[in-house]
C-alpha positions as CSV (number, residue, x, y, z in Angstrom):
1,X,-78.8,94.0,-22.0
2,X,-79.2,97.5,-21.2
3,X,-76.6,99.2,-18.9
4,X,-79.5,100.3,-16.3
5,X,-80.5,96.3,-16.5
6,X,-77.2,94.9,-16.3
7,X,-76.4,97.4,-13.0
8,X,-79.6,96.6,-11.4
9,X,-78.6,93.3,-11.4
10,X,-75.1,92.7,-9.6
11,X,-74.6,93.0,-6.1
12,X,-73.7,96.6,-6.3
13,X,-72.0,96.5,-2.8
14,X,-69.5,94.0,-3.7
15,X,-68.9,96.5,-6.8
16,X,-68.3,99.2,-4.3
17,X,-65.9,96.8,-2.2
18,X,-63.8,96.4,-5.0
19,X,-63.8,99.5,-6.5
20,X,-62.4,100.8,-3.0
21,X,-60.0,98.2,-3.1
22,X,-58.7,99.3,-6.4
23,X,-58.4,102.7,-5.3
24,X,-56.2,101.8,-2.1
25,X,-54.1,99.6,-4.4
26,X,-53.6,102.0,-7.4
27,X,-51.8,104.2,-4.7
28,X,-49.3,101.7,-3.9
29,X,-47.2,99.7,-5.9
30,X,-49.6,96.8,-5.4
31,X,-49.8,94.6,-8.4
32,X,-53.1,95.8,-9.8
33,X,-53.8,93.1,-11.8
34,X,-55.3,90.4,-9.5
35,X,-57.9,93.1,-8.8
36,X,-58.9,94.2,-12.2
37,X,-59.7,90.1,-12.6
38,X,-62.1,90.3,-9.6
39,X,-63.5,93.4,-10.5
40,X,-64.8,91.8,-14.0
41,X,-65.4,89.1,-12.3
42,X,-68.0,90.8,-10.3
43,X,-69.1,92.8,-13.1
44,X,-67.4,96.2,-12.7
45,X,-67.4,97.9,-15.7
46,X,-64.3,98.8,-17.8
47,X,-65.9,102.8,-17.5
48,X,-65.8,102.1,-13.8
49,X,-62.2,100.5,-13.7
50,X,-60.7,103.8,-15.8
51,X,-63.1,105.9,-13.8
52,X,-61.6,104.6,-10.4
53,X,-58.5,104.7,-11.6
54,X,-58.3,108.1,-13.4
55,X,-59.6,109.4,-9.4
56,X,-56.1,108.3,-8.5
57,X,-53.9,108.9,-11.0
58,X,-55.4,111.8,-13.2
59,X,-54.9,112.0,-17.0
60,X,-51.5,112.4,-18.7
61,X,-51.3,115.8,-20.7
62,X,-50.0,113.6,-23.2
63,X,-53.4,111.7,-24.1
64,X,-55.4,115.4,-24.0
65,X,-52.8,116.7,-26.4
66,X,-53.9,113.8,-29.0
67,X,-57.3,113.8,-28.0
68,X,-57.7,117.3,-28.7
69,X,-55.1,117.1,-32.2
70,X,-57.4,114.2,-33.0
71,X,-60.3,116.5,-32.9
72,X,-58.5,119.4,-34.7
């Protein structure tokens, strides 16, 4: 199923709940995991999880150093 499809499908404002709810949580020390099960659940992407989560937390310079000496 196509990824315009499969979005047009879901209820896309439960998929905005939860993605605010991750957001909140990733900013605590909330376990994360009971939320990452809903979001799937409710058919949240894996891009959307990471993208959600890298609003809160960034990327480590680590992972662009491989990345990029990966490329090299």
């Amino acid at each position: 199923m196509p990824a315009s499809e499969f979005r047009g499908q879901r209820d896309n404002g439960k998929v905005a709940e939860l993605r605010g709810q991750l957001e909140t949580a990733a900013r605590t020390d909330e376990n994360l995991l009971p939320l990452f099960i809903a979001c799937v659940e409710n058919d949240v992407t894996l891009g959307e999880i990471c993208h959600t989560l890298r609003g809160v937390w960034g990327i480590s310079a680590e992972l662009c150093l491989r990345k990029t000496n990966a490329l090299a």
